[in-house]
FIMAR-353299 format. One record per residue (C-alpha): residue number from 0; residue in one letter; x, y negated, z. Coordinates in pm, 1 decimal, always signed. Layout:
N
resi | resn | px | py | pz
NUM | A | X | Y | Z
...
***
This chain:
258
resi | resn | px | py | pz
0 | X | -332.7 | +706.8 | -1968.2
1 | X | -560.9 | +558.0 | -1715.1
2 | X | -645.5 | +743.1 | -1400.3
3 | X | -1017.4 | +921.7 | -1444.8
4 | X | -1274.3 | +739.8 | -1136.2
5 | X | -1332.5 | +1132.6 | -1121.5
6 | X | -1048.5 | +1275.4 | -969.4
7 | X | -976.2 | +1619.9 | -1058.3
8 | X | -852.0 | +1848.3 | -778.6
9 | X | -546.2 | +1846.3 | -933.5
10 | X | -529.2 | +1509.6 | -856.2
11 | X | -714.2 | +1571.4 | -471.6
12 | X | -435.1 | +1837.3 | -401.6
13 | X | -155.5 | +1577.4 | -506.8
14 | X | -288.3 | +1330.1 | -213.2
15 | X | -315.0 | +1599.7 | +26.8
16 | X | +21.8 | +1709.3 | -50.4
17 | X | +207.5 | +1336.3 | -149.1
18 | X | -30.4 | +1093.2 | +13.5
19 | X | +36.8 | +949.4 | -303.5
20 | X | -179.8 | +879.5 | -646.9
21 | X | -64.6 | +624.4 | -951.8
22 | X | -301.2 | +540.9 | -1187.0
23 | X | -126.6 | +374.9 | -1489.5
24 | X | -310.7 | +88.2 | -1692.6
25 | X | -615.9 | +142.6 | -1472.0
26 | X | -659.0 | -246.0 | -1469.7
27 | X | -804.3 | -392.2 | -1795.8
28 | X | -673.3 | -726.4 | -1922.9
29 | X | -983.7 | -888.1 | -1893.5
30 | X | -923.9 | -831.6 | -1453.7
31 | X | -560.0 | -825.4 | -1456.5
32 | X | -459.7 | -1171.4 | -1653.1
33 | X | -677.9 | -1369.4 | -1453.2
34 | X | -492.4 | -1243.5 | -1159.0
35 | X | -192.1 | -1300.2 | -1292.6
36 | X | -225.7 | -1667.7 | -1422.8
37 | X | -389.9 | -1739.7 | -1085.3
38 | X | -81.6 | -1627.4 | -861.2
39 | X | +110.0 | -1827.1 | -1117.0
40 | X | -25.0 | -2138.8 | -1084.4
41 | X | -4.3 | -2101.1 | -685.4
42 | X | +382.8 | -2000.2 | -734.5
43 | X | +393.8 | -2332.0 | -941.1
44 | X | +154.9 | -2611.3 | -752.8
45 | X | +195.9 | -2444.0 | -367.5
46 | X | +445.8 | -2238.2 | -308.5
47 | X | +672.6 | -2384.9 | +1.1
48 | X | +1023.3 | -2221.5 | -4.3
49 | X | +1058.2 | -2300.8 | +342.4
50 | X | +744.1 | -2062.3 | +434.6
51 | X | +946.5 | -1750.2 | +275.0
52 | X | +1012.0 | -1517.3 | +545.1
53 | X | +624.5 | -1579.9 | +651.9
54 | X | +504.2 | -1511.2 | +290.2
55 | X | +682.5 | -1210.0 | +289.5
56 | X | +606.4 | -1038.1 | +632.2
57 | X | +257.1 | -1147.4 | +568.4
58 | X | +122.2 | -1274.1 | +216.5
59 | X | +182.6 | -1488.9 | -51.2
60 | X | -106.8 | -1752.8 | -134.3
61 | X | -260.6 | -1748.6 | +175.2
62 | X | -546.5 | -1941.5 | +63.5
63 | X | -639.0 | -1724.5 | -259.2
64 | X | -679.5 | -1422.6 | -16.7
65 | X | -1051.3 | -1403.5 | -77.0
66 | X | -1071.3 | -1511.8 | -439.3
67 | X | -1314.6 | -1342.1 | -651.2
68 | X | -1016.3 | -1282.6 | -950.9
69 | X | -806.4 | -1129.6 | -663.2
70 | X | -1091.1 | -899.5 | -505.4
71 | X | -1249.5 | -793.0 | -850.2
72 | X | -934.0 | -624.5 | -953.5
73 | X | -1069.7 | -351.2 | -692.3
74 | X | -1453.8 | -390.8 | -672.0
75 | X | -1480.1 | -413.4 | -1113.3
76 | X | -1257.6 | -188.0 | -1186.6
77 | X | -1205.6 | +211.0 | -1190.3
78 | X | -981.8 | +179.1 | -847.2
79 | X | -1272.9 | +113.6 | -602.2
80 | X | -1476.2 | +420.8 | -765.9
81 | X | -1117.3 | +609.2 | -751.4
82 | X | -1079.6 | +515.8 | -384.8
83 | X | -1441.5 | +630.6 | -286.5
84 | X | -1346.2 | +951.7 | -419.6
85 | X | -1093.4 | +990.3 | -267.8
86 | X | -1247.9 | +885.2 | +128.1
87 | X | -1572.2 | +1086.1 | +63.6
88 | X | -1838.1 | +1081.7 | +197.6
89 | X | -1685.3 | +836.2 | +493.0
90 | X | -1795.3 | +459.1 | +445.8
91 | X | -1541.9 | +229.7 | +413.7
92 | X | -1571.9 | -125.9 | +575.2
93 | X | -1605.4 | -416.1 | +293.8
94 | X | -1331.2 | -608.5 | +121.4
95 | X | -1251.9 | -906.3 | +231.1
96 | X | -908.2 | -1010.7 | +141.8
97 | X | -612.1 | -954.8 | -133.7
98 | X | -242.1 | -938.2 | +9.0
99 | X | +1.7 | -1100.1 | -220.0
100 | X | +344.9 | -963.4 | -213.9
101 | X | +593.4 | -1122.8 | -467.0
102 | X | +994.7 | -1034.8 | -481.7
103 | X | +1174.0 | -1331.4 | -641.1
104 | X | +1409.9 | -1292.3 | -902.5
105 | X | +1773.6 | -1265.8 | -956.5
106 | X | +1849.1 | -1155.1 | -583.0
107 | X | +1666.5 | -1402.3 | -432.2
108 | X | +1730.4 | -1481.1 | -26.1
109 | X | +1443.9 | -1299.4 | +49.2
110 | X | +1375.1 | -1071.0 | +380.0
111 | X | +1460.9 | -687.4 | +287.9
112 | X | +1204.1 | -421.3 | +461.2
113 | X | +1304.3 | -90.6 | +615.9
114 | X | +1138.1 | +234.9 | +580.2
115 | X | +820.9 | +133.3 | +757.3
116 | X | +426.0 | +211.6 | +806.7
117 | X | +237.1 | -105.7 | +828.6
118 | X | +106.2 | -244.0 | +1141.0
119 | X | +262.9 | -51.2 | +1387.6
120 | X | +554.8 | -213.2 | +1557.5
121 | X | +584.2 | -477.5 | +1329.8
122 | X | +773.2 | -788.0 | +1406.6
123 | X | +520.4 | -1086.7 | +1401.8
124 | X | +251.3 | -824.6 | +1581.3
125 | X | +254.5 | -791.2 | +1979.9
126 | X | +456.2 | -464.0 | +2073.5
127 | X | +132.7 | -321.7 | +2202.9
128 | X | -84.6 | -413.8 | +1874.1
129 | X | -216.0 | -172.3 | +1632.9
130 | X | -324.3 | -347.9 | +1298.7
131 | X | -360.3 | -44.9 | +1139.2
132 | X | -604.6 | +113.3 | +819.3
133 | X | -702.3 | +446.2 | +624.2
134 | X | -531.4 | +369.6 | +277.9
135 | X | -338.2 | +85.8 | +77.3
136 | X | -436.3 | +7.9 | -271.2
137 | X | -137.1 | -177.6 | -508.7
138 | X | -200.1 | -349.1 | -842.3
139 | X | +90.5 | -460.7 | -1008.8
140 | X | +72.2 | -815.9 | -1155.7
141 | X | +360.9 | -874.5 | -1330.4
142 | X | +712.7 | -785.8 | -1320.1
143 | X | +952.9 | -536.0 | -1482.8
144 | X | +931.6 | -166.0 | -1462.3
145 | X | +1235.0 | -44.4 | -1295.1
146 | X | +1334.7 | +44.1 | -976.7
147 | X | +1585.1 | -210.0 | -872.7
148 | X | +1305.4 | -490.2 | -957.4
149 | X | +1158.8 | -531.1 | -621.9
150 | X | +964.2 | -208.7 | -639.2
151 | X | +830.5 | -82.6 | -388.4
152 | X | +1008.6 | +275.5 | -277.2
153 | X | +756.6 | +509.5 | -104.8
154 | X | +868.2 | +825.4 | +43.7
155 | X | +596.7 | +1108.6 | -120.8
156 | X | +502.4 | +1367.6 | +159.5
157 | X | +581.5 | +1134.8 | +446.8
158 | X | +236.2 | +1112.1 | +599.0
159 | X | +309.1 | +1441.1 | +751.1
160 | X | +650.9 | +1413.1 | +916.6
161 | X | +522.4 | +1051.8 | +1031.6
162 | X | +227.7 | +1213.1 | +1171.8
163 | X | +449.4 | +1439.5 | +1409.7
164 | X | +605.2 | +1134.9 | +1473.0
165 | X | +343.5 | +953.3 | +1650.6
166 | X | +247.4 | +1246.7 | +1812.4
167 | X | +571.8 | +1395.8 | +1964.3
168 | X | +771.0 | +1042.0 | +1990.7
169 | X | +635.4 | +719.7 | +1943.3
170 | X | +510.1 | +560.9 | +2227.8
171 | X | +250.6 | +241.0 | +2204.3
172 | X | +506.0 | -37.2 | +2214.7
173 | X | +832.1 | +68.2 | +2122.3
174 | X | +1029.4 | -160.1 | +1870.4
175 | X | +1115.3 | +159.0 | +1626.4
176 | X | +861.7 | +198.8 | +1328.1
177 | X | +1004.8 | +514.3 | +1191.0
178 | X | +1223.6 | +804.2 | +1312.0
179 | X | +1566.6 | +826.4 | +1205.0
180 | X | +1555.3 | +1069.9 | +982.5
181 | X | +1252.2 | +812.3 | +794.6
182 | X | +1419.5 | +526.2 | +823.0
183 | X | +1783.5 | +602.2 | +629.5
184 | X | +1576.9 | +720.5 | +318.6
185 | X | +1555.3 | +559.9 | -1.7
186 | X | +1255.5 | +683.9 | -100.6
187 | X | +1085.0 | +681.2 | -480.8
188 | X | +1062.7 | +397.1 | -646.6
189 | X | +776.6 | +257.3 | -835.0
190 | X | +829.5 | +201.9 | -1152.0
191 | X | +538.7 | +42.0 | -1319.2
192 | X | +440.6 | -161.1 | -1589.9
193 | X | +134.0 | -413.2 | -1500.8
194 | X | -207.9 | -294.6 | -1514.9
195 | X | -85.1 | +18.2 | -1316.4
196 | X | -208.5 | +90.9 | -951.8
197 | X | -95.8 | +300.1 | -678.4
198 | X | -301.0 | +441.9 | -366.5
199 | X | -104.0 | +528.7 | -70.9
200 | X | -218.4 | +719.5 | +220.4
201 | X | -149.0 | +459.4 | +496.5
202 | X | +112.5 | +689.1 | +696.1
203 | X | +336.6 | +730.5 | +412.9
204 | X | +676.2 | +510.2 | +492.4
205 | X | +790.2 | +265.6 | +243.5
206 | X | +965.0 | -50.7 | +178.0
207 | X | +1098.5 | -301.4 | -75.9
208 | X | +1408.8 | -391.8 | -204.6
209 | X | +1570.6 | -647.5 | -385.3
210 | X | +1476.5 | -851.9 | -703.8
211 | X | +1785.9 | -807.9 | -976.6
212 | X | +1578.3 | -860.9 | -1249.4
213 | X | +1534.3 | -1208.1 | -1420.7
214 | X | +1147.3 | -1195.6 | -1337.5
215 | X | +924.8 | -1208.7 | -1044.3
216 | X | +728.9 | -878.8 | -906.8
217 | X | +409.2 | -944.6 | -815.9
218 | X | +184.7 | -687.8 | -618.0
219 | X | -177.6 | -725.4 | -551.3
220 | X | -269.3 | -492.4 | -237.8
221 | X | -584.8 | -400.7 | -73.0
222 | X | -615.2 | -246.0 | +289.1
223 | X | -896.2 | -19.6 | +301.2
224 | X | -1043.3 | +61.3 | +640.1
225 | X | -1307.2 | +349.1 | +722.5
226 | X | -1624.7 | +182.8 | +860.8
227 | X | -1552.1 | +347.5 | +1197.8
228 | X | -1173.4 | +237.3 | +1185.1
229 | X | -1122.1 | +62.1 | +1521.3
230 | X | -1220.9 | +338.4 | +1732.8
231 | X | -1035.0 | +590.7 | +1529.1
232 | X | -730.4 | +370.6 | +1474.8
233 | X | -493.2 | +563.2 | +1732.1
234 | X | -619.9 | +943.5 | +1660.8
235 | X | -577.8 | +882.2 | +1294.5
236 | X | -163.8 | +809.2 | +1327.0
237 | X | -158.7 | +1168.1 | +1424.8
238 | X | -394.1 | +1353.3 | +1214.1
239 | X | -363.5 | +1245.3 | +858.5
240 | X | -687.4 | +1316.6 | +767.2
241 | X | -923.5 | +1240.4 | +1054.9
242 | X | -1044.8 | +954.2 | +822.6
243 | X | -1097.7 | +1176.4 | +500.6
244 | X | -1325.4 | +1439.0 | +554.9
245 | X | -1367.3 | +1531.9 | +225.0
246 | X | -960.7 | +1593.2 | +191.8
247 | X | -966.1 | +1798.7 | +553.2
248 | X | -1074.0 | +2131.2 | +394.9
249 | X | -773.5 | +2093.5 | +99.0
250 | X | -509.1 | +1928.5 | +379.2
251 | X | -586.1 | +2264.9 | +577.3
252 | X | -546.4 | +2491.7 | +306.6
253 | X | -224.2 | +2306.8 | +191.6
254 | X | -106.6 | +2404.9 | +578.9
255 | X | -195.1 | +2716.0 | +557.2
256 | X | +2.3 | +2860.1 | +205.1
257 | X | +322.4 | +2651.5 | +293.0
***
């Protein structure tokens, strides 16, 4: 069933406690197969095999970043309202651009990620560069539903130990994205059919694995940034929810009874 725009608290507390939410077939066809045949036709007409490992540390289609069939797949349907929620009452800063991640099929040559939180330490940033946000949104495209299918594997309750991790001892610069004890899990897969979203605090670690399956995965993401982002940027890897007022009050209480 789809994911209600009105989140219940429930669903609130299951943020606060996974930094996690998946909303399945919250993407109606009329959004998601225009999407789809889009990023298909790139795959088909542009895509430059030799441009690989830059696809996949960055995006896919490049040039479709700021089409409208790409951003309406947030802004028309129930995931923007669901995000809102979930951020409230902080602004957010407009979408601009769609990330395109796709895993090729059969075990493809392609670049395997680590147990990672994006734009910290990454490997085509400067060591000193933060290109951070407050949460990632993921609409699945196409692609089988299993977790050996180039899911991505998320690591539900991470946000926290990663917070302590910045704090206590990560220092602006260092090469390491994750602590040890991070970056040897497998993490939980997502398993998900198209059509079905998931919204990911942006501390959680993840990664992606391998394509075994005959078919491509295709992931549409958006980075959503609070309106006052840049100057909060650095604070926020530390305290989880310096950027979601609305979620202090349950992330506090959630503290408090464990």
């Amino acid at each position: 069933m789809p994911m209600p725009a009105s989140l219940t608290l429930n669903d609130l507390r299951t943020f606060v406690a996974d930094g996690v939410l998946i909303g399945r077939g919250l993407i109606p066809d009329g959004l998601l197969h225009p999407a789809a045949h889009l990023v298909d036709a790139w795959m088909r007409e542009h895509y430059d095999p030799t441009r690989l490992t830059a696809y996949t540390n960055q995006t896919f289609a490049p040039d479709l970043a700021g089409h409208p069939a790409l951003l309406g797949l947030y802004n028309d349907s129930g995931l923007h309202p669901l995000v809102t929620r979930l951020l409230c009452p902080a602004p957010t800063t407009p979408l601009a651009t769609a990330q395109i991640q796709i895993r090729l099929p059969n075990g493809a040559k392609q670049s395997v990620k680590a147990m990672h939180v994006d734009g910290v330490s990454c490997p085509h940033l400067h060591p000193e560069d933060l290109n951070t946000f407050t949460l990632i949104a993921g609409v699945v495209l196409s692609g089988s539903a299993t977790g050996d299918a180039g899911a991505l594997h998320y690591l539900p309750g991470g946000h926290r130990r990663m917070a302590r991790y910045f704090a206590e001892e990560w220092t602006r610069g260092q090469a390491a994205q994750t602590p040890d004890d991070i970056a040897r899990q497998d993490g939980t897969a997502l398993t998900a059919r198209p059509g079905d979203v998931i919204v990911m605090h942006h501390l959680v670690p993840h990664r992606v694995g391998i394509n075994t399956s005959p078919v491509p995965r295709v992931m549409a993401y958006f980075r959503i940034r609070h309106a006052d982002h840049p100057r909060l940027a650095e604070a926020a890897l530390t305290d989880p929810w310096l950027e979601y007022p609305g979620l202090a009050a349950l992330a506090a209480e959630n503290r408090t009874s464990s």
